[in-house]
N, C-alpha and C positions, 0 to 999 in steps of 0.2 A: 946263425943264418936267419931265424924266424926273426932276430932284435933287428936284425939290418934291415931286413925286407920292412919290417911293422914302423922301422925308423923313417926310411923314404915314404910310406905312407900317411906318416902324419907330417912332415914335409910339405907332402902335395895337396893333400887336406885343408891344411893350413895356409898354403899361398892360396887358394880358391877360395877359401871362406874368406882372408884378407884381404882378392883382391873386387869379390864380390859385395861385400860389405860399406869396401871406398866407393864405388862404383853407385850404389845406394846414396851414400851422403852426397856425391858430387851432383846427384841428379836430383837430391834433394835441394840443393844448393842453390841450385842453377832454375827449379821449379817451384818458387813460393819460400825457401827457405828449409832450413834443417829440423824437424821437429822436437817439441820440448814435450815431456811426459809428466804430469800430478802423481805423486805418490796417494795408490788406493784411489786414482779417477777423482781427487778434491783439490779444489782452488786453493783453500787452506795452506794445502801442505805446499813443501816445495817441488817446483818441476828438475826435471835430469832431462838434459839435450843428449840426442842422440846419437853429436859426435862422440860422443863417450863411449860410444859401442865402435868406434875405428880402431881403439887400441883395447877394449875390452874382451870383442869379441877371438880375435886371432891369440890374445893369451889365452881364455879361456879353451876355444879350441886345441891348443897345444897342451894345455893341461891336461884336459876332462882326456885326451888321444893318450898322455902319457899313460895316465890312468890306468884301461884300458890294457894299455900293453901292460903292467907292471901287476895285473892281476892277472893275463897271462902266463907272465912270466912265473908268479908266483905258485900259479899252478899245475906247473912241470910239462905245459903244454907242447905236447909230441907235434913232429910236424906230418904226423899221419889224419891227428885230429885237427889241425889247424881249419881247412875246409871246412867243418862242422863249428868251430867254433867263431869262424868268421860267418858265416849264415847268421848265428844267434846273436852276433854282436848288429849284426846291420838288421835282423829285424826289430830288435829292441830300437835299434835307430831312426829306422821308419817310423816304427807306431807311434815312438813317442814325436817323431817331427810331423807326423800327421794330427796326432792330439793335441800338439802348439797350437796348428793350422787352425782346426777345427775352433777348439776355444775362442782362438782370433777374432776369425769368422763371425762365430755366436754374438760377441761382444760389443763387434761393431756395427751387428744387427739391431742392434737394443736387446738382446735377449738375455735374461739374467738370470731366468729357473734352468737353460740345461748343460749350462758351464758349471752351475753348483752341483747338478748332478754329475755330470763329467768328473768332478771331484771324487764326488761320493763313489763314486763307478772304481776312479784311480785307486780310491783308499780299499776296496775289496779285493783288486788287482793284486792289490802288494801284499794279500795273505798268501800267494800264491806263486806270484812271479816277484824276480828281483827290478823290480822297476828301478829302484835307487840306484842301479849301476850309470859309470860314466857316458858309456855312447847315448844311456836315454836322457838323462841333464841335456847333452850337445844336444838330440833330436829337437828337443822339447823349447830348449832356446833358441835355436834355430825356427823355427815353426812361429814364432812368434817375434820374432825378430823385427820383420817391417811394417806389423803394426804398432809393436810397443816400445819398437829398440832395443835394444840390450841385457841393462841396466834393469830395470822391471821384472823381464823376464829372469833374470839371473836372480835373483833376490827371491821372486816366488817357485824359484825352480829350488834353489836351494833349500827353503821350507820344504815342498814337499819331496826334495831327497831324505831332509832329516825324518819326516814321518814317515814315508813310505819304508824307510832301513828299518827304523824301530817296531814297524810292522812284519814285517817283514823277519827278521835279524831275533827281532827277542817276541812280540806277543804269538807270533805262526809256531817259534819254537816250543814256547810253553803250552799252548794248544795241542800241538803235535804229540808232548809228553805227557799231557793226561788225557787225550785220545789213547796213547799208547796204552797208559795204566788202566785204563776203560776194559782194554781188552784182553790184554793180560789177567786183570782176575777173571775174566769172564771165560777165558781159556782153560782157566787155571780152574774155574767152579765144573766145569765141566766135566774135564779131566780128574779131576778131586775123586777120593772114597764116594762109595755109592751110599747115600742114607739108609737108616735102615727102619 
């Protein structure tokens, strides 16, 4: 029941990102033309147009939604916790489509010290919270989407899934495990024969 219900919902997710996204290009289209993006903001390199996110975008959205569900799925979720687990999936969703937004914003300010921090902020984040999960990628590329297109976003979302996991997934847990041994002997000295 919870596959069916989480099926129709990336369905509908997915015809809205699709058909909001065309809707973008056509008004691009029609206003100046479709934009083209520098990889890393240089002339050098080469640009990626942004029709590229009309079919890019609505797979990845169906993807990153499988996702999503299949880590659910994976985790025997009852459909008493569902409620509770759909909160945490759309807040990770928001923040991280707020933190595209923001970035955006910063970027096309000229402002180039507090998107680095924004980073730096994100890479703290991820000792703590699982930002690497799927709904924050979609927030994150979404949020970012109509200034950068797609393509960009997807590529530096991808980077920092891979680091914020590895943050996250292996350096929090080895921390964790010699925090733990921290306190274990010190439990242990305590508790230990009295000196004499």
């Amino acid at each position: 029941m919870i596959e069916k219900s989480f099926l129709n919902t990336r369905l509908r997710f997915t015809a809205i990102i699709t058909i909001a996204i065309w809707l973008l290009l056509a008004w691009d289209h029609y206003h100046g033309g479709v934009p083209s993006h520098h990889l890393l903001a240089r002339k050098d390199l080469p640009a990626i147009s942004n029709w590229w996110g009309g079919l890019l975008l609505p797979l990845l959205t169906w993807f990153l939604l499988y996702r999503t569900q299949k880590r659910l799925m994976y985790n025997n979720i009852e459909k008493a916790t569902l409620p509770k687990i759909s909160l945490d999936i759309l807040y990770g969703f928001v923040a991280a489509l707020f933190f595209g937004v923001l970035l955006s914003v910063f970027f096309m300010l000229g402002n180039r010290d507090i998107p680095g921090y924004m980073l730096i902020a994100l890479f703290v984040l991820s000792l703590f919270l699982p930002v690497y999960r799927a709904e924050c990628m979609l927030g994150f590329v979404l949020g970012m989407t109509f200034t950068f297109g797609t393509v960009l976003p997807t590529i530096i979302g991808s980077l920092l899934v891979l680091i914020t996991a590895v943050l996250y997934l292996y350096v929090r847990t080895l921390v964790l495990y010699i925090a733990s041994g921290f306190v274990r002997m010190a439990s242990s000295g305590k508790h230990g024969p009295a000196n004499k």
